[in-house]
N, C-alpha and C positions, 0 to 999 in steps of 0.2 A: 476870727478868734485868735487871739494872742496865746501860744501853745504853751511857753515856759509855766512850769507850773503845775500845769492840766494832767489832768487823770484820764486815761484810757483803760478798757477792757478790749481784751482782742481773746474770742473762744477759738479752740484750734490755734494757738497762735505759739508753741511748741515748737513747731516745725513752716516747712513751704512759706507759704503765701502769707499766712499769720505771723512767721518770725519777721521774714520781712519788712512788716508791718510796722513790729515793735523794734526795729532796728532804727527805719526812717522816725517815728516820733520820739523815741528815748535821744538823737540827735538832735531834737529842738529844743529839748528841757522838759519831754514831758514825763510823768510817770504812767507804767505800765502793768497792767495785769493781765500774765497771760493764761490760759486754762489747758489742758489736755486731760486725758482719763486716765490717766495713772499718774501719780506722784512722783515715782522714777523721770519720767518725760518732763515733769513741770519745773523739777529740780536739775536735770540737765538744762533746761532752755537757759533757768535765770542764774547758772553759771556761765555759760558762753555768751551769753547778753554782757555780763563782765558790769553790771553798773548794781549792788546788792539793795541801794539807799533808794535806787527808782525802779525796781524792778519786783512782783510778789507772785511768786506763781502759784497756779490755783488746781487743783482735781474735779472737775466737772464734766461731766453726761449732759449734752446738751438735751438730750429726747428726755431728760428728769425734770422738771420744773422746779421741783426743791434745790437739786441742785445746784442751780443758775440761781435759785434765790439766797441761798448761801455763799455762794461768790459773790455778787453782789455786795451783802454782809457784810465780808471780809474785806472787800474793798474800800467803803465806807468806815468800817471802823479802825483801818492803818490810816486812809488819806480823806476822810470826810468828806470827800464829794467824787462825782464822776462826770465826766464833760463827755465824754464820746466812746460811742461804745460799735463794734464792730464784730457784728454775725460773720463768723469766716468758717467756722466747723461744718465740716461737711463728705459725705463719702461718695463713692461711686461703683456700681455693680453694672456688666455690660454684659446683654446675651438675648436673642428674640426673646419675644414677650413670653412664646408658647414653652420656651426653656427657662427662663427668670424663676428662680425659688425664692417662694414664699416666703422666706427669713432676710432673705437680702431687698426683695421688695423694701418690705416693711422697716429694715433699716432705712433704708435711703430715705422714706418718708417721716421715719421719728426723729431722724438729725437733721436734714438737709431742712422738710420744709415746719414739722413741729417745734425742731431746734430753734429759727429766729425768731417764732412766735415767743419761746418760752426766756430766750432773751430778752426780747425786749420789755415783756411784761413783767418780767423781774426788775428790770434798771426803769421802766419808765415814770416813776417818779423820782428818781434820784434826775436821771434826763430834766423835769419839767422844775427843776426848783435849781440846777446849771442851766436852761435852755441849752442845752446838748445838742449831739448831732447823733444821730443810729444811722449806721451803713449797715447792706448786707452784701455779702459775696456771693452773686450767683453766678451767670455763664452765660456764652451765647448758645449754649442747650438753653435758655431760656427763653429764649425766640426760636430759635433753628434748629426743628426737629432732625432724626436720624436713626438708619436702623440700628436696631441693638442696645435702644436707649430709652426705650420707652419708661422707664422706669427712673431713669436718671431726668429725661426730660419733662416728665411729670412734676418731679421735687422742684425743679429750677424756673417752670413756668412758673407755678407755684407762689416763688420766694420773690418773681420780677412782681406779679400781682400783687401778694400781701404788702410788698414793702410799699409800690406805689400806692396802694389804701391808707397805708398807716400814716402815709406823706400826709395827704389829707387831711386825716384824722389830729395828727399832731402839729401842724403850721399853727394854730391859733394858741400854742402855748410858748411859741417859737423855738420850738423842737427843729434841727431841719435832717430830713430822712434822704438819703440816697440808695442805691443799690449798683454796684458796680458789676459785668458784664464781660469778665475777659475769655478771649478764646486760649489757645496752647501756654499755658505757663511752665515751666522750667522748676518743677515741685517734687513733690512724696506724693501726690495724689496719684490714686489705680495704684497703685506699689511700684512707683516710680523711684528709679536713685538718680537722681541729678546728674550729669556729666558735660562733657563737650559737646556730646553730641543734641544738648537742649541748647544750642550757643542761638540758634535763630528765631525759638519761644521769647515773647514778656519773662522778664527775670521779677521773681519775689520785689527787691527794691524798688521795681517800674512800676510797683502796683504799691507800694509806701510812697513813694513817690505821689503818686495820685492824690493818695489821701492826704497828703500834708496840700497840697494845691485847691483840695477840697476844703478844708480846714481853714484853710487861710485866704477865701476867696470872700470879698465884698457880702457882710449877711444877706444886703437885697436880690443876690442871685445866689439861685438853687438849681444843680446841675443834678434832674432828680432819676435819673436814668443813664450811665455811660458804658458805649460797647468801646469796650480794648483790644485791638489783635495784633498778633505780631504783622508786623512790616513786611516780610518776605520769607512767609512757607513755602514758597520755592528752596531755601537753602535747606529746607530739613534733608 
């Protein structure tokens, strides 16, 4: 894929992993759409993004379906098409199962794994008439269980399975679907603030990084599954 140009959606992509995101591809020429749940936050991001002409932030609930279909929308009717879109919205609650409430449960499964369903089925026909690419952001909680997570490692199984179905499902439109896998990121995620002491986590850019390598990797290979980790969790 030749990026200048292209249109992304990046959900959660406000802040962490998703700003990232939209830092590495607005550096290639592309244009970006980013979403958070409040307007405050959407409108911060695409001031500090500092580009106004390639940048449209958006107020979206991932766990709404309408929602997502109205970004969508909105995207299409500023930049008339969308080429790649990228599930990144996501929370995390952590406590044995027999202490986990009810409300946080049920979040982490209306965003983490209802969220990329209700992404993709909002964008995937803008996806099939670009031949796009839909990424998701899961985790290595999506292979590698642990205690205090059964709830987060639910959503993330979850999100490694659907996405690799939907691989499937959407190769024969020339859709191509991945799902990326990192461990310790250097985020806001769990109500994290960023500092020094994340210096030995994947940094946000390592994982735009990624995607632009994915982006621009030969169409006949499709890297449909990648675990990311930091190099040396000994320095935490």
């Amino acid at each position: 894929m030749k990026l200048e140009g292209k249109v992304a959606y990046i959900t959660g992509g406000t802040k962490g992993i998703g700003y990232g995101i939209a830092e590495c591809l607005l550096e290639q020429g592309m244009k970006v759409a980013v979403s958070g749940r409040s307007q405050e936050s959407a409108d911060a991001a695409v001031k500090s993004l500092n580009n106004p002409d390639k940048v449209l932030g958006l107020v979206s609930d991932v766990s709404k379906l309408d929602d997502e279909k109205k970004a969508i929308a909105a995207i299409l009717d500023k930049w008339g098409q969308l080429d790649v879109v990228m599930a990144n919205a996501g929370v995390g609650h952590f406590a044995p199962i027999d202490e986990m409430e009810d409300e946080k449960w049920h979040q982490m499964i209306d965003t983490n794994l209802n969220g990329v369903y209700h992404t993709l089925k909002a964008s995937v026909d803008a996806l099939k008439k670009s031949e796009g690419y839909y990424m998701t952001l899961a985790s290595l909680a999506g292979t590698n269980f642990f205690a205090t997570a059964a709830g987060y490692n639910a959503t993330k199984f979850g999100v490694v399975g659907f996405t690799q179905a939907a691989m499937l499902d959407l190769r024969q439109y020339n859709i191509k679907v991945t799902t990326i896998m990192p461990g310790s990121v250097a985020s806001h995620f769990n109500n994290n603030e960023p500092s020094d002491k994340d210096a030995w986590k994947i940094q946000p850019e390592d994982i735009g990084k990624l995607v632009v390598d994915l982006l621009t990797m030969h169409p006949r290979t499709l890297p449909s599954k990648i675990e990311v980790r930091p190099t040396r969790p000994d320095l935490k």
